[in-house]
C-alpha positions in Angstrom: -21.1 23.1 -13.4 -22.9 23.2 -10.2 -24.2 19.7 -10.8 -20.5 18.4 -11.5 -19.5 20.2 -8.1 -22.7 18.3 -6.3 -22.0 15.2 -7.9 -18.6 15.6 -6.9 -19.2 16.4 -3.2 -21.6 13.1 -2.9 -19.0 10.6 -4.3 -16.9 12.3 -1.9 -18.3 12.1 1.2 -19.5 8.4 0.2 -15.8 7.7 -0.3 -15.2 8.8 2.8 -17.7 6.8 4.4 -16.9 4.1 2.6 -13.1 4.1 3.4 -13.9 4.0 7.4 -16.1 1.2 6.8 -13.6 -0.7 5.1 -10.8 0.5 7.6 -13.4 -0.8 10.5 -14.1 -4.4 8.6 -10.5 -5.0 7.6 -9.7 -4.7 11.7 -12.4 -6.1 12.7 -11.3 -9.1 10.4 -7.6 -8.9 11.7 -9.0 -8.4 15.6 -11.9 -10.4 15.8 -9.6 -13.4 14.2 -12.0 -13.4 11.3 -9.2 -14.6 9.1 -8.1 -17.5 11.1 -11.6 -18.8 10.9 -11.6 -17.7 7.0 -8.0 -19.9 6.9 -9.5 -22.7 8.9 -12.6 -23.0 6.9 -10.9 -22.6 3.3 -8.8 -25.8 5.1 -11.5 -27.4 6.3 -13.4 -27.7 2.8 -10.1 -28.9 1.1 -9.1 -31.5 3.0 -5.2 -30.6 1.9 -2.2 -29.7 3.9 -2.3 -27.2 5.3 -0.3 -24.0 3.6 -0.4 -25.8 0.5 -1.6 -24.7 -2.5 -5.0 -25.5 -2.5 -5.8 -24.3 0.6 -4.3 -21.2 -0.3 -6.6 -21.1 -3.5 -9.4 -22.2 -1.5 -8.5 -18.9 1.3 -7.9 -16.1 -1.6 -11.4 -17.5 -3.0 -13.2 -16.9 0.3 -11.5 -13.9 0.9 -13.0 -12.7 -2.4 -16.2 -14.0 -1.4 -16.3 -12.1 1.7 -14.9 -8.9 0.7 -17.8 -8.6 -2.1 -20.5 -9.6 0.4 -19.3 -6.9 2.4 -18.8 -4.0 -0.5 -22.3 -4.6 -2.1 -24.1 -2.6 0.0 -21.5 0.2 -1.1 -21.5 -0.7 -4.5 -25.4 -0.8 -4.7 -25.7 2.6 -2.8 -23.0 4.6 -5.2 -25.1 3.2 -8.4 -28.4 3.4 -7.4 -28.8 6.2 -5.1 -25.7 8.9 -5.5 -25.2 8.5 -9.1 -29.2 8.1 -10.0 -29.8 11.3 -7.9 -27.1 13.4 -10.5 -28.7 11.1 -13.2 -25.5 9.0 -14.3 -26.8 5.6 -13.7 -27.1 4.0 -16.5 -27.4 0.5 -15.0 -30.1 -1.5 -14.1 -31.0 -3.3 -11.0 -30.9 -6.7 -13.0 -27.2 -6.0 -14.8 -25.9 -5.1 -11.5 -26.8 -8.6 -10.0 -26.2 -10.1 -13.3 -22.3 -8.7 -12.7 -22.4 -9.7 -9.2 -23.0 -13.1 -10.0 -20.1 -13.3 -12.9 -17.8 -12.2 -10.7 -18.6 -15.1 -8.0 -18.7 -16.8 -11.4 -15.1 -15.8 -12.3 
């Protein structure tokens, strides 16, 4: 029971963490006009109109891109350090890049 409740308090104070991180890069991207650029860019390597679909493909792929860039230092941490620590990892280092590489696959 006590190793529920310690396991419990880790993942909770990670989640926390985590959730002022992604507060901080969501208006960081919004106030540092990171999402103009990101629009721009996704433009850029169409060579569409802009607003059409494509480049709105092209912008929700990117998006993607960067928000899992920025999450897998969470991601790595909450596997391989909180959840090994209360011994519920069950994931290797290589499956974990494997699955980060079919979901830029995907």
């Amino acid at each position: 029971f006590k190793k529920a409740q310690s396991y419990s308090r880790d993942k909770l104070s990670f989640s926390i963490v985590t959730r002022v991180l992604d507060f901080a890069t969501s208006t960081a991207l919004l106030a540092g006009k990171g999402l103009p650029l990101i629009w721009n860019l996704s433009q850029s390597m169409t060579g569409a109109a802009p607003g059409g679909f494509l480049h709105g493909l092209y912008f929700s792929i990117a998006l993607d891109v960067v928000s899992t860039i920025i999450d897998l230092p969470q991601s790595y941490y909450l596997s391989f350090v909180i959840e090994e620590r209360h011994g519920f990892n069950k994931q290797t280092k290589k499956l974990f890049w494997t699955d980060v590489l079919k979901h830029f696959a995907l």
